[in-house]
N, C-alpha and C positions, 0 to 999 in steps of 0.2 A: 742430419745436417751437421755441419762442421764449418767451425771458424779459429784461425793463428791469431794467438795475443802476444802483444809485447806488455810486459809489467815489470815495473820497478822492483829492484830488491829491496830500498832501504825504506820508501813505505808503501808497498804492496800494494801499490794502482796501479790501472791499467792506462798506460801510453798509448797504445796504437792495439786497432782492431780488423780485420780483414772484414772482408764482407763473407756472406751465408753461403755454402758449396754443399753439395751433396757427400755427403756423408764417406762414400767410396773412393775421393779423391782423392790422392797422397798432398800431406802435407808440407813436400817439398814445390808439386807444383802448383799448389793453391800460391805459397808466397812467390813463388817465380812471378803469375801471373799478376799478384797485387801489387809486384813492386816494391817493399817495406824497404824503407832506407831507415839507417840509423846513424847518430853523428861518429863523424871518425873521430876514434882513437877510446869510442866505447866497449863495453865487454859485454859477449854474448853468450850467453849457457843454455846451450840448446840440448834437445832430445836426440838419439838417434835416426830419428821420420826425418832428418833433415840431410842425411847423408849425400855431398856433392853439393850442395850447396855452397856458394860461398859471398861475401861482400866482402868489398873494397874499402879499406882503416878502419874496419872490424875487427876486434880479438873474440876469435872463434875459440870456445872452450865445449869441446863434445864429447862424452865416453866413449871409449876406444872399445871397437868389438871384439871379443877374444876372434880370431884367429880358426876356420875351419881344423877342426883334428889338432890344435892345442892347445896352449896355456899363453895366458898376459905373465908380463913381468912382475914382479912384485909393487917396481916406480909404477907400473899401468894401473893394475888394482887401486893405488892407493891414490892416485890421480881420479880415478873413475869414481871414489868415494868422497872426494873433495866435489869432485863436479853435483854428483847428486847431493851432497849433505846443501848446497845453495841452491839447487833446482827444485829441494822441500818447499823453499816461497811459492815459487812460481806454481807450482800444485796445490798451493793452499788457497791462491788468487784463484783458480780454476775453479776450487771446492766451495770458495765465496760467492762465486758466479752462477754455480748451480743450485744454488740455495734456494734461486727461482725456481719452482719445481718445472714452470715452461720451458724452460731451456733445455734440459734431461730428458722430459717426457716427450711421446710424440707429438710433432706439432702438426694437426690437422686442417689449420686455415691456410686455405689455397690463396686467397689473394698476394698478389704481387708486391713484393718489397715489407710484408710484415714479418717476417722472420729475420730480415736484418733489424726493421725494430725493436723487435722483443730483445735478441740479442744486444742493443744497446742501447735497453733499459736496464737487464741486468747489469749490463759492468758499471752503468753509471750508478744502481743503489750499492753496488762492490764497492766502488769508488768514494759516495758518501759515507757508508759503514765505516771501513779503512780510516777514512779520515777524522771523520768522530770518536773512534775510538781514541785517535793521538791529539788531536783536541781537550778532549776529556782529562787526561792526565796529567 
């Protein structure tokens, strides 16, 4: 199973959740299908699964892929190392989420519409962690 999150950089919550997909669905057409809007004139640092993709008064920030049979430019490379050194949040926010060990492992209960549950019970204790830690200090 598989779900697209949107999370804040500045304090690593989670915004917006898709709903539960089978696991084999690309992740560009799970968001096609949800629809994610985000406000214009926001920035977006997305993965490469997202390829073709695009939205309207978006700043789309994506790593550039080398090139069948050559080389990135050296501005590419070091573009591509900006993108990931800020897309670390967003993998920490994931690595927060799976903390539930339900979410990672396989999920067995067949009933209907618990697995969008579960999934958004994790990001919500993600979301209270997050936040208590910056409460705290």
């Amino acid at each position: 199973m598989k779900n697209n999150l949107v999370a804040g950089l500045e304090d690593m919550q989670i915004k917006g959740l898709s709903g539960t997909h089978e696991g084999k669905k690309h992740d560009k057409k799970i968001c096609d299908e949800e629809g994610i809007l985000l406000p214009e004139g926001s920035d977006l640092y997305r993965d490469t699964g997202f390829q073709g993709h695009e939205m309207e008064g978006v700043n789309i920030h994506q790593p550039k892929k080398k090139p069948r049979g050559g080389e990135l430019t050296d501005e590419e490379k070091e573009n591509n190392r900006l993108i990931s050194s800020i897309r670390v949040v967003v993998e920490h926010v994931i690595a927060g989420v799976k903390r539930c060990r339900i979410v990672k492992d396989v999920f067995r209960n067949t009933l209907s519409g618990y697995d969008d549950d579960v999934m958004e019970l994790a990001c919500a204790l993600h979301n209270f962690r997050s936040y208590q830690r910056r409460v705290s200090y």
